[in-house]
N, C-alpha and C positions, 0 to 999 in steps of 0.2 A: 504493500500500500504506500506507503516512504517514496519509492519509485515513482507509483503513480503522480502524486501530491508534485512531485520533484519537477516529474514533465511539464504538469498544469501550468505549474509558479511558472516555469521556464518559457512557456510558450505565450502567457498571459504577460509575462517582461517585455518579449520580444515584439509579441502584438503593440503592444500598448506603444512602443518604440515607433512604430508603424500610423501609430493614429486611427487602430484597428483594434474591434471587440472580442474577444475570445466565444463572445456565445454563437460570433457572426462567421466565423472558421470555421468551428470546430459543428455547426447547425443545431444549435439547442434550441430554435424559434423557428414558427412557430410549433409552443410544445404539443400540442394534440397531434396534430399534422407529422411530428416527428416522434411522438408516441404511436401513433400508427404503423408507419413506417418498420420503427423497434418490434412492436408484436409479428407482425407480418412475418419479417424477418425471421423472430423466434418460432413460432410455431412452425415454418416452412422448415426448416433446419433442424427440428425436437421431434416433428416427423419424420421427417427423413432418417433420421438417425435411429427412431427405433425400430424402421423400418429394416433398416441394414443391419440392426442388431438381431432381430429376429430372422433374417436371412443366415445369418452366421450362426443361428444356434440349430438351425433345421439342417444344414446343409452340413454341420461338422458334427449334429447329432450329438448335442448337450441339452444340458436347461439350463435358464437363467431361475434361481431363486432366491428370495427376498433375506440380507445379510444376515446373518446373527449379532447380537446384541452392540444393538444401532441406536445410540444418544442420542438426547437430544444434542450436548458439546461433538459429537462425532459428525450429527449434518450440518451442524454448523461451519465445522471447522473445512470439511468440504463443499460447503457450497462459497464462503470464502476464498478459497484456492481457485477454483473454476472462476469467481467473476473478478479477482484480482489480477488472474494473468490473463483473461481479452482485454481487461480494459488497459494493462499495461501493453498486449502487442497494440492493439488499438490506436493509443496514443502513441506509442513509437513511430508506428508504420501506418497509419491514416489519418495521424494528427497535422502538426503545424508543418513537420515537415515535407509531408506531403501538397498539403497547403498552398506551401511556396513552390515547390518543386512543379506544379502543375501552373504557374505563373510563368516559371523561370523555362522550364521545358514542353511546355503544352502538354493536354491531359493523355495522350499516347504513350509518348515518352517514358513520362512519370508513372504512370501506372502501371507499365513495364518494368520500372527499376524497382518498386516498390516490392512488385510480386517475386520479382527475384532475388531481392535483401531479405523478404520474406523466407521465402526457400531454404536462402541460404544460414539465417537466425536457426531453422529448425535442425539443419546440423548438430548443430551445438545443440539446441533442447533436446535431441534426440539421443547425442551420444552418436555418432553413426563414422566420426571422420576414419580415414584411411579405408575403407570400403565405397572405392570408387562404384561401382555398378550401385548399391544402394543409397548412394550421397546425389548421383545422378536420378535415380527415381524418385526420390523426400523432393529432388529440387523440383521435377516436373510437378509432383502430385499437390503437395503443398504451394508449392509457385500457382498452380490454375486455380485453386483459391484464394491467396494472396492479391491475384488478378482480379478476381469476383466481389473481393473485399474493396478492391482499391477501386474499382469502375464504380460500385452504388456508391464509394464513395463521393466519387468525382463527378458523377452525372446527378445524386442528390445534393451536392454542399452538405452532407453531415454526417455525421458518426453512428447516426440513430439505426439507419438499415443496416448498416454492417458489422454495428455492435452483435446488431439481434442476431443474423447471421453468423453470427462467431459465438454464440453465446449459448443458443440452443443446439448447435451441433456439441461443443464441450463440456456443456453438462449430462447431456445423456452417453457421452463416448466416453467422460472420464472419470463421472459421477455416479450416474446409474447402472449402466450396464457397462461396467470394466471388473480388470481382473487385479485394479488395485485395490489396495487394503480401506480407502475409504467411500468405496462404490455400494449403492444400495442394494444389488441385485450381484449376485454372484454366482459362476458358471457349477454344474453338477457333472462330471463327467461320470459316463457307462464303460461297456466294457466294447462299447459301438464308437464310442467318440474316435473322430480320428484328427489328423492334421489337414489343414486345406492345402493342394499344393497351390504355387506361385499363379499356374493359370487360374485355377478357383479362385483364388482371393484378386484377383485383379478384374474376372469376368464377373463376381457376386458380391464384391464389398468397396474396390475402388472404381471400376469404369463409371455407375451409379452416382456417386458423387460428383465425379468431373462430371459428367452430363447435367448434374444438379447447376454447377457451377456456371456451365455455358449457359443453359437454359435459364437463368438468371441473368444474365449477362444480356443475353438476346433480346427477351423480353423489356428489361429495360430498356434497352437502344431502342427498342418499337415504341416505348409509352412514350420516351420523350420526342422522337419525331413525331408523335399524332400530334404533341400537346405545341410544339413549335407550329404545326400547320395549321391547329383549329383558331 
């Protein structure tokens, strides 16, 4: 959270240096309009995701069931973790400096470098360096999202669709239904369960996603040329 707070300060300096609002960057007005937006966003993304969760539990022949002895300080503590790190990539990589970066570069440009700083961040969150063939797929996989984050960013002015979008996918991927220790749903494996190979999980748990990601993308670029022409 320290983090978070750090960016804000930093970006709200920098604005103000500018003769510019931090609520007028970053699109926190109008709030309905960009509550909207946010739910949209979230819901789109919380299905999806348990969508593909339950893909992954049919297809590898497990169950997801409901955790043992879950807190209340335990969902706390994870649903903190989940909205502290989108709102910190968030601000990193769709904040102020992307901001500028679609001033200084046009929103192409920038929305390309963003998706692939993206990419590249998840190296490192991942753990993954020195395994070239997997450090090349993180960049693709996560880069077309990155993409998807940084175009509603740039075609709305705000943070609010792409929060939600980042926000509802992470919670159910890393919260609900994960295989980390503070997930609400956890896997049961039989004596059936197997491993996905590499084409499975590419053909039933990522092509899915990207296609979410384009089809997001798409859509948008259609609303806003209706709304440039009406």
């Amino acid at each position: 959270m320290l983090g978070n707070l750090l960016i804000l300060a930093l970006s709200w300096f920098l604005l103000r240096l500018e003769h510019k609002q931090l609520h007028h960057a970053l699109g926190f007005t109008p709030p309905l309009y960009r509550l909207l937006q946010f739910g949209l966003g979230f819901m789109a993304t919380t299905t999806l995701a348990i969508l593909i969760s339950n893909i992954f539990s049919l297809t590898a022949n497990f169950t997801w069931v409901p955790a043992a002895g879950i807190s209340a300080a335990y969902m706390a503590k994870g649903l903190y973790t989940v909205f502290n790190s989108v709102l910190y990539e968030e601000l990193l990589f769709r904040g102020y400096l992307l901001y500028k970066a679609i001033g200084y570069l046009g929103e192409r440009n920038a929305n390309l470098i963003s998706a692939a700083a993206f990419g590249v961040y998840h190296w490192f969150s991942f753990g993954i360096l020195g395994n070239p063939v997997i450090m090349a797929w993180v960049l693709f996989y996560t880069g077309v999202w990155g993409l998807m984050f940084a175009y509603t960013y740039s075609r709305t002015r705000s943070l609010a669709l792409p929060v939600g979008l980042h926000l509802g996918w992470n919670l159910v991927d890393q919260y609900i239904f994960s295989n980390d220790r503070l997930s609400l749903f956890e896997p049961v494996t039989t004596i059936h369960t197997r491993y996905l190979s590499a084409l499975e999980s590419m053909l039933y748990l990522h092509l899915p996603t990207i296609a979410f990601a384009v089809i997001v993308m798409v859509l948008l670029s259609r609303f806003n040329q209706n709304m440039a022409t009406s």
